[in-house]
MARLUM-291808 format. One record per residue: residue in one letter; x negated, y negated, z negated of N, C-alpha, C, O in turn. Coordinates in steps of 0.2 Angstrom, whole numbers, plus 2048, in hexadecimal, padded with zeros to 3 digits. Layout:
N
AXYZXYZXYZXYZ ...
//
This chain:
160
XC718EBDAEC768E9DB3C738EADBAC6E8E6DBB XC758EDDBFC758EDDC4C768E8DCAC7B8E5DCB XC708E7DCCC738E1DD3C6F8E3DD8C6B8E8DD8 XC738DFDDFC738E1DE6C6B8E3DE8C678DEDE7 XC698E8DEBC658EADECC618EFDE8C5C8F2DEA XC648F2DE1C608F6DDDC638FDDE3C688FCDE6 XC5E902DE3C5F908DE4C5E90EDDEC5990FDDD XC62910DDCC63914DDAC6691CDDAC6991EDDF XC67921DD6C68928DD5C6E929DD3C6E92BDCE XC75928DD6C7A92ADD1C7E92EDD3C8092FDD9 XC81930DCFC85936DCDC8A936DCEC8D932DCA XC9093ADD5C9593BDD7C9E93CDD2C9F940DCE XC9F939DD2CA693ADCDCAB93CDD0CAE941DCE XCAE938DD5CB3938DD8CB0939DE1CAB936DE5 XCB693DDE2CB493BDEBCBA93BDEFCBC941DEF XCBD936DF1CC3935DF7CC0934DFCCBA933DFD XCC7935E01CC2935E08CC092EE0ACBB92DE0D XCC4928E07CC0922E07CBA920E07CB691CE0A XCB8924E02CB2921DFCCB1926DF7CB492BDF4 XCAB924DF6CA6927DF0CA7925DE8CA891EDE8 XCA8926DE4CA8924DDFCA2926DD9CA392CDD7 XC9E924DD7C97927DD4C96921DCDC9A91CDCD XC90923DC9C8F921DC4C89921DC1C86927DC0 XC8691BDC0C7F91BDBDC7E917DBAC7F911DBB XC7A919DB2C7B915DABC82913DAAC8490DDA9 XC85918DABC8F914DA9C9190FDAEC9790EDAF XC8D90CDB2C91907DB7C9590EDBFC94914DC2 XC9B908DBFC9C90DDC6C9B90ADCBC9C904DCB XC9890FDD1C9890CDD7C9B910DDCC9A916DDD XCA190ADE0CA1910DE7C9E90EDEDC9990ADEE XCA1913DF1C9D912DF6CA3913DFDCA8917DFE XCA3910DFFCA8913E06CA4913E0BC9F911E0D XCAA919E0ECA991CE13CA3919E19C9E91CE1B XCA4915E1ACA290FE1FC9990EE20C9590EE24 XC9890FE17C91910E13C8D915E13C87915E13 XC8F91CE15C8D922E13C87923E1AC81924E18 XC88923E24C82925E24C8491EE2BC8991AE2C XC7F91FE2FC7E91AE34C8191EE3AC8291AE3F XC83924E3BC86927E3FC8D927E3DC8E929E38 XC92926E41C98925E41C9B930E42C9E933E46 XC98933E3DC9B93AE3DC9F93CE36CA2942E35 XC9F937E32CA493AE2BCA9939E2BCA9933E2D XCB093BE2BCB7936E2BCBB937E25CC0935E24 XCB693CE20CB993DE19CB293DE15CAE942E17 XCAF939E11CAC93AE0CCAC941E08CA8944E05 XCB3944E09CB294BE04CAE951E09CAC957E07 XCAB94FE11CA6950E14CA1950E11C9F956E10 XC9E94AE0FC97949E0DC95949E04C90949E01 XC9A94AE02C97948DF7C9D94EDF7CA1950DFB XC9C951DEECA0953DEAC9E951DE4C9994FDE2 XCA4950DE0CA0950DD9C9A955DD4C9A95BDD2 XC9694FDD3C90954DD1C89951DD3C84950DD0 XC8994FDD9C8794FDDEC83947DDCC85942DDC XC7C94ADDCC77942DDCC7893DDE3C77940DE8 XC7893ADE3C75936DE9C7492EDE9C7892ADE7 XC6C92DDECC6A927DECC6D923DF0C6E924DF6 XC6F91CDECC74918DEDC7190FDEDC6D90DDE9 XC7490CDF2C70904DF0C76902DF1C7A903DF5 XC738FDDECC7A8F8DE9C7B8F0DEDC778EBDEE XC7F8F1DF0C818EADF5C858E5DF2C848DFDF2 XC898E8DEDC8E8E2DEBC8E8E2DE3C8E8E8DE1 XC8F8DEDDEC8F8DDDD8C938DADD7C918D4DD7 XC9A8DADD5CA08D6DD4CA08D8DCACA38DCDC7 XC9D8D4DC9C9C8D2DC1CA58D0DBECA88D3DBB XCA68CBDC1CAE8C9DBFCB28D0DC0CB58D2DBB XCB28D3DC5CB78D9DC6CB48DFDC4CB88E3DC4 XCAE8E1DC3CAD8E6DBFCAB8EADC7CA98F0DC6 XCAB8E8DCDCA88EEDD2CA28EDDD5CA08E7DD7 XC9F8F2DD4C988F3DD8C988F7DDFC9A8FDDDF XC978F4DE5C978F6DEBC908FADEDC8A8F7DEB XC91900DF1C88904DF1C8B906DF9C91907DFC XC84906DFAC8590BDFFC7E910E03C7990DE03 XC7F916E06C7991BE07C76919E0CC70919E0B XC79916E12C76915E1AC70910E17C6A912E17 XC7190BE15C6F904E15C68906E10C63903E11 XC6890AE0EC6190CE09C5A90CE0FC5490AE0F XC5F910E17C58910E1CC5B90BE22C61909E23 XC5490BE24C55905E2BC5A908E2EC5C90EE2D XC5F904E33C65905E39C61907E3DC5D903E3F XC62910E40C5D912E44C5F911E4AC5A911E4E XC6690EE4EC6A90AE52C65904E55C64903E5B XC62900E4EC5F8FAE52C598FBE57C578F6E5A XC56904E56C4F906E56C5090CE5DC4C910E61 XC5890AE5DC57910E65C57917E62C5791BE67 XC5691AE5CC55921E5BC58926E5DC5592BE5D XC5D924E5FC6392CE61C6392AE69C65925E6B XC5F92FE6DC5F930E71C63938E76C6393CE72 XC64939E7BC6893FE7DC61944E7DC5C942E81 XC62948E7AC5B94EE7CC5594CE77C4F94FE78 XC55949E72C53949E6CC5294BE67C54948E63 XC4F950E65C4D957E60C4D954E59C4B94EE59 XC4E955E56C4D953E4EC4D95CE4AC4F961E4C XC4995BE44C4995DE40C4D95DE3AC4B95AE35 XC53960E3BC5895EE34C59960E2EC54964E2D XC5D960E29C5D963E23C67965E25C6A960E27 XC6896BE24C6F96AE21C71968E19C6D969E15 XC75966E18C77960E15C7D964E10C7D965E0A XC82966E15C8796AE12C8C96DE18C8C96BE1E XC8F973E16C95976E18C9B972E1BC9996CE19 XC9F972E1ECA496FE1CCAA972E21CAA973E27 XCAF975E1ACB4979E1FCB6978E26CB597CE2A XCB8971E26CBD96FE2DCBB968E2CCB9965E27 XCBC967E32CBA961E36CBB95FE3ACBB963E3E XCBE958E3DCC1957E41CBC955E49CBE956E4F XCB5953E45CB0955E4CCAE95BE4FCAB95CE54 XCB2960E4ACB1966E4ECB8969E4ECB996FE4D XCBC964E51CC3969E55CC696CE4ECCA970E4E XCC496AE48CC896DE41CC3973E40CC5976E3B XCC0974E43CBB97CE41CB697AE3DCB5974E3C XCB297FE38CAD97CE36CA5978E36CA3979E3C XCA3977E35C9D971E36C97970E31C99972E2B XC9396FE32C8D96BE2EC8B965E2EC88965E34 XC8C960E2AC8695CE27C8195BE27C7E95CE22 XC7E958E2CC76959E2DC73952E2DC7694DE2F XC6C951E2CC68949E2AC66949E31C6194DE31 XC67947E34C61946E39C5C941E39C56943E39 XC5D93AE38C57938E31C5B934E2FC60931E30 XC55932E28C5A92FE23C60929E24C60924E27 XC6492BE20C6A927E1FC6F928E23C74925E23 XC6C92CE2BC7192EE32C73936E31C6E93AE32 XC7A938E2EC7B93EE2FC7F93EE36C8293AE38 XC7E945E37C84947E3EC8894DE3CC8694FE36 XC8C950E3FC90955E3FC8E95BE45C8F959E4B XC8C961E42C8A966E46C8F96BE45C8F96EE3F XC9296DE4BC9A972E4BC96979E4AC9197BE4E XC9897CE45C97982E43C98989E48C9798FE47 XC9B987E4DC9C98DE51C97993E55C93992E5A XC9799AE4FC9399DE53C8B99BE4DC8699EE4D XC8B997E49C84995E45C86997E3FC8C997E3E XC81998E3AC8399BE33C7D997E31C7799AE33 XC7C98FE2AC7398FE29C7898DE25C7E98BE26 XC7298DE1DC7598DE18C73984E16C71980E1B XC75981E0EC74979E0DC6C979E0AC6997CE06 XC6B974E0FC61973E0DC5E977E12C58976E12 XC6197CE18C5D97DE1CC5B979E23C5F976E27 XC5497AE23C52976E2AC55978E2EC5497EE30 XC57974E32C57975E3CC57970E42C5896BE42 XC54974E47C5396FE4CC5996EE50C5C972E53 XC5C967E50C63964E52C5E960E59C5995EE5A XC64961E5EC6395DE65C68958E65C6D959E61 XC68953E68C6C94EE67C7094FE70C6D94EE75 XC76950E6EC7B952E76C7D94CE7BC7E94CE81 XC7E947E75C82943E77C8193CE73C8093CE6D XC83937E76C8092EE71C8492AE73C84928E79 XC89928E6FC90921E71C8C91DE6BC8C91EE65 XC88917E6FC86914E6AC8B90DE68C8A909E64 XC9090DE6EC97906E6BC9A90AE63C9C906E5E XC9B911E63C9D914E5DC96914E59C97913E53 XC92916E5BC8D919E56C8F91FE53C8F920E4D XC90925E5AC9192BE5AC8C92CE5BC88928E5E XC89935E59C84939E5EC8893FE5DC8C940E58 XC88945E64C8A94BE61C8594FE60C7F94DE61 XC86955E5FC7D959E5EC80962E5EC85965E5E XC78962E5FC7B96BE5FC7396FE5BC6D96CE59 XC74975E5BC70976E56C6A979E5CC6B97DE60 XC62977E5BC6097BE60C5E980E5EC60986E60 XC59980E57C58986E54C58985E4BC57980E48 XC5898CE48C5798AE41C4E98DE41C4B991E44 XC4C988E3CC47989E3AC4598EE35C4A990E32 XC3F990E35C3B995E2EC3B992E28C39995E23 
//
């Protein structure tokens, strides 16, 4: 049985724009939206998961009487907020993560997915860039609303 704090590997099943829906050892766990990164850039989880899709999960809540297990992705690393990390003019090292048709951080146009570090993704507007999921590149950090816990970014360059 699972309790609060196990991390774990589980496996996507369902995904609304709510929440996560995953499975490991037959238990379900979601995750909502809320959980996914430290960066306020997701507004539809069908953004970040599909089914199929591994992803490491820690378990916050164990409701045994009701049968719900509560997880979530952010919470696996430190709150990079409490550490000052997103600063304007900032270089990172990213991974894209995934595609994503449309978007509403990018004017409905298409975007990527990208980590800037762990557990914080942002949204990088596709306009004009072409890099595939798993490639590296160097993101600059444009802009910082840290009352929201936005950042915006642009691509500086892709790497080798």
């Amino acid at each position: 049985m699972l309790v609060s704090g196990d991390i774990v590997t589980a496996e996507v099943l369902v995904v609304r724009v709510f929440g996560i829906f995953c499975v490991y050892d037959k238990q379900e766990i979601q995750v909502l939206i809320p959980e996914i990164s430290w960066i306020a850039s997701i507004n539809s989880c069908v953004q970040f998961a599909s089914p199929g899709d591994q992803l490491r999960v820690k378990i916050i809540h164990v409701d045994a009487a009701g049968g719900r297990i509560a997880g979530t992705i952010k919470g696996i690393y430190p709150d990079p907020w409490e550490s000052n990390q997103f600063e304007v003019g900032t270089i990172y090292s990213s991974t894209v993560m995934r595609h994503i048709d449309q978007t509403d951080r990018c004017s409905g146009q298409p975007g990527y997915l990208v980590e800037l570090v762990p557990g914080s993704y942002a949204m990088l507007c596709a306009q004009d860039i072409s890099l595939k999921t798993g490639e590296r590149c160097s993101i600059i950090v444009k802009e910082v609303n840290r009352q929201r816990h936005a950042v915006r970014v642009s691509l500086l360059s892709a790497e080798p």
